[in-house]
C-alpha positions as CSV (number, residue, x, y, z in Angstrom):
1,X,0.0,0.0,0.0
2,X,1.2,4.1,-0.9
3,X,2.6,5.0,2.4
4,X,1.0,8.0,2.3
5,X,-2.3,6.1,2.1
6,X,-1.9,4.0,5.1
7,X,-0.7,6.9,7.2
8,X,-3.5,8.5,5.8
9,X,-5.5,5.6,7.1
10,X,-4.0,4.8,10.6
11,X,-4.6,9.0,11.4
12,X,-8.3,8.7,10.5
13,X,-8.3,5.4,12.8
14,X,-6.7,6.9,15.4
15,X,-9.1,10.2,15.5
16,X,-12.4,7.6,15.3
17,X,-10.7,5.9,18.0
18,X,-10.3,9.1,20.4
19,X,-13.7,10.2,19.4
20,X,-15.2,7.1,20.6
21,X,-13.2,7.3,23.9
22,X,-14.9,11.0,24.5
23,X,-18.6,9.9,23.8
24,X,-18.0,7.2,26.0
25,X,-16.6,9.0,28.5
26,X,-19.4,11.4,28.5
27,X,-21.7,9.1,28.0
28,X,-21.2,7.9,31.5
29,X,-21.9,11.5,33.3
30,X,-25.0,10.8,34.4
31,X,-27.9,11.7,37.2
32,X,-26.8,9.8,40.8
33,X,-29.5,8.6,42.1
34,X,-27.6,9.6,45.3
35,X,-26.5,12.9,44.5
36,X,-23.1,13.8,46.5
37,X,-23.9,16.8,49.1
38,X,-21.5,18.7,51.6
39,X,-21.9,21.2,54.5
40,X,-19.2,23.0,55.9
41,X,-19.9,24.7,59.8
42,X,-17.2,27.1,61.5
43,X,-18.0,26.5,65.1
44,X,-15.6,29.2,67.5
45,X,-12.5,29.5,64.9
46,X,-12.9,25.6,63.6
47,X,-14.1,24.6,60.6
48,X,-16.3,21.3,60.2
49,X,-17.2,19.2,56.8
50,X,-19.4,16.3,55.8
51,X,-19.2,15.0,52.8
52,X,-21.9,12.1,51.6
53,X,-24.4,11.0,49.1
54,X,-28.0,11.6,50.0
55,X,-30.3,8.6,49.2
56,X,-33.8,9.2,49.0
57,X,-36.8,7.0,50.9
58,X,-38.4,6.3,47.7
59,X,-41.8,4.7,49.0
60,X,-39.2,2.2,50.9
61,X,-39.0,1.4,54.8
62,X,-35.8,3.1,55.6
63,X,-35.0,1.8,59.4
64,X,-35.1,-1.8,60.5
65,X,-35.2,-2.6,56.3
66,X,-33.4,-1.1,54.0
67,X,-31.4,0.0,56.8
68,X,-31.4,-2.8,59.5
69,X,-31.3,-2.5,62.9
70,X,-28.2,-3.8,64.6
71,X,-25.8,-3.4,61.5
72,X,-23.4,-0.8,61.0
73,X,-24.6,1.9,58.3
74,X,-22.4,3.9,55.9
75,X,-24.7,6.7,57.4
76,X,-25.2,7.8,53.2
77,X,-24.7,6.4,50.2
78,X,-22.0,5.4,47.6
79,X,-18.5,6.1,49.6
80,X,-19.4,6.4,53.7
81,X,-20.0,9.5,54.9
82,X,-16.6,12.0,55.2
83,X,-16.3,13.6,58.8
84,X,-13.3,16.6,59.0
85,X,-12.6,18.9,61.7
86,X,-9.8,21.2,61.6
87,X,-9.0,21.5,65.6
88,X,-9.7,18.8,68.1
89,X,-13.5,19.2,69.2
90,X,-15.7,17.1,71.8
91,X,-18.4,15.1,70.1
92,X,-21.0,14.5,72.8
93,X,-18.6,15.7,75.6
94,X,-16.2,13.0,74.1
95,X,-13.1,13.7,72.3
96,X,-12.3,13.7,69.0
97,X,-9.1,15.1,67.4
98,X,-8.3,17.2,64.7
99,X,-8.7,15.1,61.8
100,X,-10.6,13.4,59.0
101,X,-12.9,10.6,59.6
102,X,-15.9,7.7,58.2
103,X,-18.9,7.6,59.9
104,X,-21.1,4.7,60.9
105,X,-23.9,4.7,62.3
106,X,-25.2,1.2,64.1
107,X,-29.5,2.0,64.4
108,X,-31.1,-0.1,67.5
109,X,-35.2,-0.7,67.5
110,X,-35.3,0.3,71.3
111,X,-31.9,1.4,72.4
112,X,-29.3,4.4,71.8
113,X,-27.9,4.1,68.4
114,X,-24.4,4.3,67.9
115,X,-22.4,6.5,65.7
116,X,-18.9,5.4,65.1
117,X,-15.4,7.8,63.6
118,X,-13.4,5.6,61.6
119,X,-9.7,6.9,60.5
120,X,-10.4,5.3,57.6
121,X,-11.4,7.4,55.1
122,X,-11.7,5.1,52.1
123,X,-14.6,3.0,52.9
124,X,-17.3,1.9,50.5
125,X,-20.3,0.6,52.7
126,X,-19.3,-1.5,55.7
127,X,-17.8,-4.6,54.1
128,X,-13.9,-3.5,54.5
129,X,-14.7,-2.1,58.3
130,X,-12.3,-2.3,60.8
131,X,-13.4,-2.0,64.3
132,X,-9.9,-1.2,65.5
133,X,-9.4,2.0,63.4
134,X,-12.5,3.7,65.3
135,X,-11.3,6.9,66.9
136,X,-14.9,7.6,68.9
137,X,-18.1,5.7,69.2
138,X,-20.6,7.2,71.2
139,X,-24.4,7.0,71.8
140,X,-27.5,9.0,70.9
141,X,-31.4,8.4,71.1
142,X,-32.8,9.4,67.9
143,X,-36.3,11.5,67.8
144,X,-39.4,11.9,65.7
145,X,-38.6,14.5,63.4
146,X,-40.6,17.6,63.0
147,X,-41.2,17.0,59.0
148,X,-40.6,14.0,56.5
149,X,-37.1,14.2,55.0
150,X,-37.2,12.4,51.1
151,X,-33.7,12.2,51.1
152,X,-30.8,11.9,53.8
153,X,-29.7,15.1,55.1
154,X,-26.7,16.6,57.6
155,X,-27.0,20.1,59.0
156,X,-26.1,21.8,61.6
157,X,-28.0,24.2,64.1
158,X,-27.9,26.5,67.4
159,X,-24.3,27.6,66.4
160,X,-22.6,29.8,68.9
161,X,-19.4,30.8,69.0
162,X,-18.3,27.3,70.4
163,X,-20.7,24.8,69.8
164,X,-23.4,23.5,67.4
165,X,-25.9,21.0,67.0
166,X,-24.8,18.1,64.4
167,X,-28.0,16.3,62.7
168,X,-29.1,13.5,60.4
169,X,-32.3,13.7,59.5
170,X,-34.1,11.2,57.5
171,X,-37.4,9.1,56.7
172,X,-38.8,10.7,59.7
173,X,-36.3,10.4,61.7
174,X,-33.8,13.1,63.7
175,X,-30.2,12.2,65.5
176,X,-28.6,15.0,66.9
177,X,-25.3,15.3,68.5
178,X,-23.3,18.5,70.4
179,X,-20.9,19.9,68.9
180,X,-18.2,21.7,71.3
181,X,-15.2,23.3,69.8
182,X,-13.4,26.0,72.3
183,X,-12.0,28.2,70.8
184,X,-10.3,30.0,73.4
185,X,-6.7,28.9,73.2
186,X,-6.5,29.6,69.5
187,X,-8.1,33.0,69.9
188,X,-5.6,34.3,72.4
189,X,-3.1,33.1,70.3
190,X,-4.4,35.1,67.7
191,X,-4.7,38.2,69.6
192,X,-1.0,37.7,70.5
193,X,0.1,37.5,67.1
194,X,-1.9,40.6,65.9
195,X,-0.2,42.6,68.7
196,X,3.1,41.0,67.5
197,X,2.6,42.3,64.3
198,X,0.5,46.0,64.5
199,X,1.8,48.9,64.5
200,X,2.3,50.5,67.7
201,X,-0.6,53.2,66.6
202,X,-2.8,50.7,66.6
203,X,-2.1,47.8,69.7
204,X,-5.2,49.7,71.3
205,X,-7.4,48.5,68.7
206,X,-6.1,44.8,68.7
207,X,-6.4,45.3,72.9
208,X,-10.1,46.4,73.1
209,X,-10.9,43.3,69.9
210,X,-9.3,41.1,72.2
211,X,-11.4,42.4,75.4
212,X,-14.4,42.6,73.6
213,X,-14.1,39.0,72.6
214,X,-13.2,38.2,76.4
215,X,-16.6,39.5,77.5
216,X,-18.1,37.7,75.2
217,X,-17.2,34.6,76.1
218,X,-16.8,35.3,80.4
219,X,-13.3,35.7,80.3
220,X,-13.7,38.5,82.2
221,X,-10.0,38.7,83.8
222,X,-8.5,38.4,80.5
223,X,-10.5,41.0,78.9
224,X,-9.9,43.4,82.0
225,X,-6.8,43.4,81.3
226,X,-7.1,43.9,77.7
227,X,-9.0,46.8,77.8
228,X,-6.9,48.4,80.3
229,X,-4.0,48.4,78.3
230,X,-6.4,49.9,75.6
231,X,-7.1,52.5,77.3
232,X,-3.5,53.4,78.6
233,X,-2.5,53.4,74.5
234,X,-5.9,55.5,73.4
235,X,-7.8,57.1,76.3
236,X,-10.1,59.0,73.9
237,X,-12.6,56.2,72.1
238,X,-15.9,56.0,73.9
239,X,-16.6,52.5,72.6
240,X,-13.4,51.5,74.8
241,X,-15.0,52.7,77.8
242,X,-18.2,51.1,76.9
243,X,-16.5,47.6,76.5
244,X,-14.3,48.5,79.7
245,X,-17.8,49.2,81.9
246,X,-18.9,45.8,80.9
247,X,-16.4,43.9,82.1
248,X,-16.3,45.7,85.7
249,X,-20.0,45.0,85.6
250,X,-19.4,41.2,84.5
251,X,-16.5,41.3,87.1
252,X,-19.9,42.9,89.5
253,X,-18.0,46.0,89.6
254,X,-20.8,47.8,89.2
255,X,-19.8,51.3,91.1
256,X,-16.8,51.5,88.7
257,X,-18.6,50.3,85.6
258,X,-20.9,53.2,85.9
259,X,-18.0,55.4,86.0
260,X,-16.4,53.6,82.6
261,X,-20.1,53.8,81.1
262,X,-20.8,57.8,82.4
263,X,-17.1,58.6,80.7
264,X,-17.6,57.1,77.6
265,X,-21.3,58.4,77.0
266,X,-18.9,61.8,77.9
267,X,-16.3,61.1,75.0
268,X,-19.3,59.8,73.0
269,X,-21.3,63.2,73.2
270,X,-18.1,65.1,72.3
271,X,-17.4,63.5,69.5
272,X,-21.0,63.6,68.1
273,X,-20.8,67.4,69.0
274,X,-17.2,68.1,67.0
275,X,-19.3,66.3,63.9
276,X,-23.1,68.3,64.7
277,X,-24.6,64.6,65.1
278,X,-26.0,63.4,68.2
279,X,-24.5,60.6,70.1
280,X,-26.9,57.7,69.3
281,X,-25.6,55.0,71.9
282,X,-26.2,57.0,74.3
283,X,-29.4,55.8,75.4
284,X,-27.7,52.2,75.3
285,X,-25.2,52.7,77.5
286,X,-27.8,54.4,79.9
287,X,-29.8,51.7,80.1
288,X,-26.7,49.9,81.3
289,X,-25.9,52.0,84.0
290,X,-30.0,52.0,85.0
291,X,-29.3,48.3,85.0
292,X,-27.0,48.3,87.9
293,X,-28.1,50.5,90.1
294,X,-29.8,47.9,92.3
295,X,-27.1,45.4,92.5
């Protein structure tokens, strides 16, 4: 045969053989009929994703059938159900580590279930299981959920700045578990670190932050002596007097947290007056000092 004909001919060959590769490729992106889901919580200063597959009940029984009692569960579909946490948290006042984890979930007809972390993050359904990678098992009594849930579903509610509420909800069914991820140690850290790196105009700033965040979260001693040093750097920002009568009254200083309050609705009025606005807190912090005068 012409070489130029059979080059020709393995070229065209080649191209029908690429473009059958493509349509079959896309051929097989299709519709789940689990569709992946995820749902990523910050609770305090970490940050918490599930990854899964969300089957749907499909006019089936879901618990004690399709999902039997006294078996361990991929708690989804498809690959199990992908637990990470960037800090160590506490899982039902139990530990669990920084890390990335399976979940199981083991449903009982008229006991606790159990919900299992596995360090094994490669698991399709329950078959390859190992009982000695689990990280934390703990128990929780499912409830009736308020609404019918087609298809499986993980969210999280009542978040605060250190804890949450974990669900599953599905079929009819609701299994929550508490969330508690302090973020104390982390945050002072990253108050020292801001004061490490600020100018020296601004430390008062990173200070009152840092005290304001302390009152917050009752740690009153810390943030007293935050705002303190605020105040020693900038003794003319009314908000800094507002945060420091606070945390006297927190502290149930109240005599002296009147003071801070009656000083910073002064600086408060003065500014406003420099600008020919009124000071609009004012009636805020008054109601503050009204606050204490019985205790």
């Amino acid at each position: 045969m012409n070489p130029i004909k059979l080059n020709m001919k393995r070229i065209v060959i080649a191209s029908l053989l690429a473009l059958a590769t493509t349509i079959s490729s896309q051929a097989q992106e299709l519709p789940k009929p689990s569709p992946s889901a995820s749902v990523t919580q910050t609770v305090g200063l970490t940050d918490i994703t599930v990854v899964y597959s969300r089957p749907g009940v499909k006019d089936r029984t879901i618990w004690g059938d399709l999902v039997p009692y006294g078996k361990l569960w991929r708690a989804g579909a498809n690959k199990a159900t992908q637990f990470s946490t960037s800090a160590d948290i506490k899982v039902e006042e139990q530990n669990l580590p920084k890390g990335d984890y399976s979940v199981f979930i083991m449903p009982q007809s008229d006991a606790a279930w159990v919900v299992v972390f596995n360090k094994e993050t490669e698991l399709w359904g329950a078959g390859n299981y190992k009982k000695e990678m689990d990280q934390l098992r703990i128990e929780v009594s499912p409830v009736e959920a308020k609404s019918m849930t087609e298809r499986l579903e993980y969210h999280f509610t009542d978040v605060d700045m250190n804890s949450a509420i974990f669900s599953l909800n599905w079929a009819g069914t609701q299994l929550d578990m508490k969330i508690s991820a302090d973020p104390t140690k982390q945050a002072i850290r990253n108050i020292e670190d801001a004061l490490s790196d600020s100018e020296v105009d601004d430390k008062w700033k990173v200070y009152r932050s840092g005290a304001s965040y302390a009152r917050d979260v009752k740690m009153t001693e810390k943030g007293l002596e935050w705002i303190k040093k605020s105040v020693e750097l900038n003794s003319k920002s009314w908000y800094s007097y507002w945060v420091y009568s606070s945390l006297l009254a927190q502290n149930k200083e109240y005599k002296k947290a009147t003071e801070m309050a009656n000083k910073s609705i002064a600086i408060g009025k003065e500014d406003a007056k420099a600008n020919s606005e009124t000071f609009s807190y004012e009636s805020r912090i008054q109601a503050d000092i009204d606050s204490w005068k019985n205790k």
